[in-house]
C-alpha positions as CSV (number, residue, x, y, z in Angstrom):
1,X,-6.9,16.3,82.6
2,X,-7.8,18.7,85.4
3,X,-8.6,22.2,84.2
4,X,-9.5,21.3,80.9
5,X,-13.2,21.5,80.7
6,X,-15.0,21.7,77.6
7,X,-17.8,23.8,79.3
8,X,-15.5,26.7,80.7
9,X,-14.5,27.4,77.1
10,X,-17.6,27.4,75.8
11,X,-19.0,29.1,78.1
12,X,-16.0,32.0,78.0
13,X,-16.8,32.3,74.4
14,X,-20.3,32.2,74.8
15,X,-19.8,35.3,76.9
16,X,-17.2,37.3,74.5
17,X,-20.4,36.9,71.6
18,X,-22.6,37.7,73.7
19,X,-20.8,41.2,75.1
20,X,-20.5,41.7,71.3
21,X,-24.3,41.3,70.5
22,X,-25.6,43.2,73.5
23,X,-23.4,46.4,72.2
24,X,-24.8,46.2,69.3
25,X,-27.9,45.6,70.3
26,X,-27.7,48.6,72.4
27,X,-26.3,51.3,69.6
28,X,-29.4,49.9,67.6
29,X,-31.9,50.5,69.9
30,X,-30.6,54.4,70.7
31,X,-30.7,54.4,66.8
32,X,-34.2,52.9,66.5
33,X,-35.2,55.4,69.4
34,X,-34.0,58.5,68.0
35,X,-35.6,57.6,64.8
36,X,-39.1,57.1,65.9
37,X,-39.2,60.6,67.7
38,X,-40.0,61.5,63.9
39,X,-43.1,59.2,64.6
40,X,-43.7,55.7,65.4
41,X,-44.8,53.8,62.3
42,X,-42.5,52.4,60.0
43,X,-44.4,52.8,57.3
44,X,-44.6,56.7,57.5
45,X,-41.0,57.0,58.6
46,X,-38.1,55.6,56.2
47,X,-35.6,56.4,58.7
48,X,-37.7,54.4,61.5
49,X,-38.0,51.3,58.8
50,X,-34.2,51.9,57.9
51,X,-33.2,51.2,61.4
52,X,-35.7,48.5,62.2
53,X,-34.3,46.1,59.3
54,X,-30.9,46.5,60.1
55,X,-31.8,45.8,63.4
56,X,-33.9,42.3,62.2
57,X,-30.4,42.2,59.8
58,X,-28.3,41.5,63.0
59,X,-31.4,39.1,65.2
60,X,-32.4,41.7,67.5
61,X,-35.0,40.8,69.4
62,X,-38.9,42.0,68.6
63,X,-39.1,43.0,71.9
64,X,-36.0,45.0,72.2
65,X,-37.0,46.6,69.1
66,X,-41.0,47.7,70.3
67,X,-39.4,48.9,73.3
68,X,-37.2,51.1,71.7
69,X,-40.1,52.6,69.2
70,X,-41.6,53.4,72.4
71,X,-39.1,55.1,74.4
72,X,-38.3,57.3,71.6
73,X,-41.9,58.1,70.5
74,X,-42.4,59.2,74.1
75,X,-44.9,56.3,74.8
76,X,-42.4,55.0,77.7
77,X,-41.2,56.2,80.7
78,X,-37.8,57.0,80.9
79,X,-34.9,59.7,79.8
80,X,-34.8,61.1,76.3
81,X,-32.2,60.3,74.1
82,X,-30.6,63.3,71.8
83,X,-27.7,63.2,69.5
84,X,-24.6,64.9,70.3
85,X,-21.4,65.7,68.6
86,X,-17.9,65.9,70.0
87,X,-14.6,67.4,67.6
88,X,-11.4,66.2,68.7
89,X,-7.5,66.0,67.5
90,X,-5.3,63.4,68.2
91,X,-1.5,63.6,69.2
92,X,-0.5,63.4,65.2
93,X,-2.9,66.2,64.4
94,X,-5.6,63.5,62.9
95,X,-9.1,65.6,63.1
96,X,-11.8,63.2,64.5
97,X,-15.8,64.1,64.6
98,X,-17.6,61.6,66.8
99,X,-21.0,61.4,67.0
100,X,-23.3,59.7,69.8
101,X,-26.8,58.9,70.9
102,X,-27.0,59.2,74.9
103,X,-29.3,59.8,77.2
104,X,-27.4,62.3,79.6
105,X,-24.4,64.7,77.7
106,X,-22.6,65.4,80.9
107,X,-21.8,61.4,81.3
108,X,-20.8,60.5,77.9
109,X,-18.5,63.9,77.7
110,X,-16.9,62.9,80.5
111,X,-16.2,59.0,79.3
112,X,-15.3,60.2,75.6
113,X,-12.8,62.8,77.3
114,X,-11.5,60.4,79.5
115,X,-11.1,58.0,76.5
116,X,-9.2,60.8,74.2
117,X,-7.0,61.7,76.8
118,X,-5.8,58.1,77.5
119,X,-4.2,57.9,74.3
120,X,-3.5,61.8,74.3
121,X,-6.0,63.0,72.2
122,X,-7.6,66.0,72.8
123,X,-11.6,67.2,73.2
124,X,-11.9,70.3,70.5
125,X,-14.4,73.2,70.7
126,X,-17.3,72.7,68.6
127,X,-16.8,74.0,64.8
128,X,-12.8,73.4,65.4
129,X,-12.6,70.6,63.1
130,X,-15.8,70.7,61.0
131,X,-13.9,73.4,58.4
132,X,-11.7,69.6,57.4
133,X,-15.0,67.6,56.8
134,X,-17.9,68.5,54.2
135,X,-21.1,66.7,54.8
136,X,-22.4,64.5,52.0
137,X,-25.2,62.0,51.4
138,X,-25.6,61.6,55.3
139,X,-21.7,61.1,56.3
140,X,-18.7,63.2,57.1
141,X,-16.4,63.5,54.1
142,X,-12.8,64.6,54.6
143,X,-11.9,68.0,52.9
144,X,-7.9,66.9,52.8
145,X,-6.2,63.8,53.9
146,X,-3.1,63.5,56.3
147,X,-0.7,60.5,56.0
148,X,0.7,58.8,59.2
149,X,3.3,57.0,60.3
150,X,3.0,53.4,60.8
151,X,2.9,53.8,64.8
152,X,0.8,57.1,65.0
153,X,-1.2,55.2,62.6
154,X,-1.3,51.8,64.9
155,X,-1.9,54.2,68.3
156,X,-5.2,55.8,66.3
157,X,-6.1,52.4,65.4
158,X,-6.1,51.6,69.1
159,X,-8.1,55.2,69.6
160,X,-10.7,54.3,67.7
161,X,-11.0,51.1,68.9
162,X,-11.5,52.3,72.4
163,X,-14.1,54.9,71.1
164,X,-16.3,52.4,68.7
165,X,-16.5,50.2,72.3
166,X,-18.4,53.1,74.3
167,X,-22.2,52.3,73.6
168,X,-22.7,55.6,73.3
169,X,-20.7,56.7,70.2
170,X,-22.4,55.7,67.0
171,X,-20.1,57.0,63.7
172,X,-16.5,58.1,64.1
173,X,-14.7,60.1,61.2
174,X,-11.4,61.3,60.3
175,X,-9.0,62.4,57.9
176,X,-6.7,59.6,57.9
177,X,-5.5,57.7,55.5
């Protein structure tokens, strides 16, 4: 049976998994990072020693994870990554507050822009959408919820999608149902 190869589809879905890992991998690591700015060891730093067990959770690598502790304590060469926060509305009015880890603002405002405006959301002014959220126990709580449609709730499925795939973007909230 030519074309049939049990290699090639083994080795395709080798490939999807390991796409999958190496994003996660890679949000970890910006997380681990901008933890250990706070300082270094684990052991003085819960939110360092929060970040390194999830990332053992998941199999992350040791060495992904030392190299991370030492980008973001500032024992590595290398760019500084800061957290950033971008407020956006999509085309059924659904208020969205993404936040990010990135090591240069210009290039992830520009791809999470980009993004939005494929599926016609919009990129809001900062402190246009916070007055729907309240912030509790770490997260972004919705003050009131809005109810969708089953396709503008199926397009901000596929938003969200798109946004949860950029490395950069960490947690995305909204008040959708």
């Amino acid at each position: 049976m030519s074309g049939h190869s049990k290699w090639s589809q083994i080795k395709h879905q080798k490939g999807v998994t390991d796409a999958k890992k190496s994003q996660m991998f890679s949000k970890l690591a910006k997380v681990i990072s901008v933890a250990a700015r706070k300082g270094g060891d684990p052991a003085t730093n819960a939110e360092l020693r929060a970040a390194i067990e999830k990332a053992k959770s998941i199999n992350m690598p040791l060495d992904n994870i030392e190299r991370a502790i030492k980008k973001g304590s500032g024992k590595a060469e290398g760019s500084q990554l800061e957290n950033v926060r971008y407020e956006a509305y999509d085309p059924a009015g659904v208020a969205m507050i993404i936040e990010a880890i990135t090591d240069s603002k210009n290039r992830s405002l520009a791809e999470i822009r980009h993004i939005l405006s494929e599926h016609g959301a919009k990129l809001s002014e900062p402190g246009s959408v916070l007055w729907a959220f309240e912030y509790k126990n770490g997260k972004w709580e919705p003050k009131n919820t809005l109810e969708l449609s089953e396709t503008d709730a199926q397009s901000l499925d596929k938003l969200l999608e798109a946004l949860d795939e950029h490395d950069d973007v960490q947690e995305i909230y909204t008040n959708a149902l």
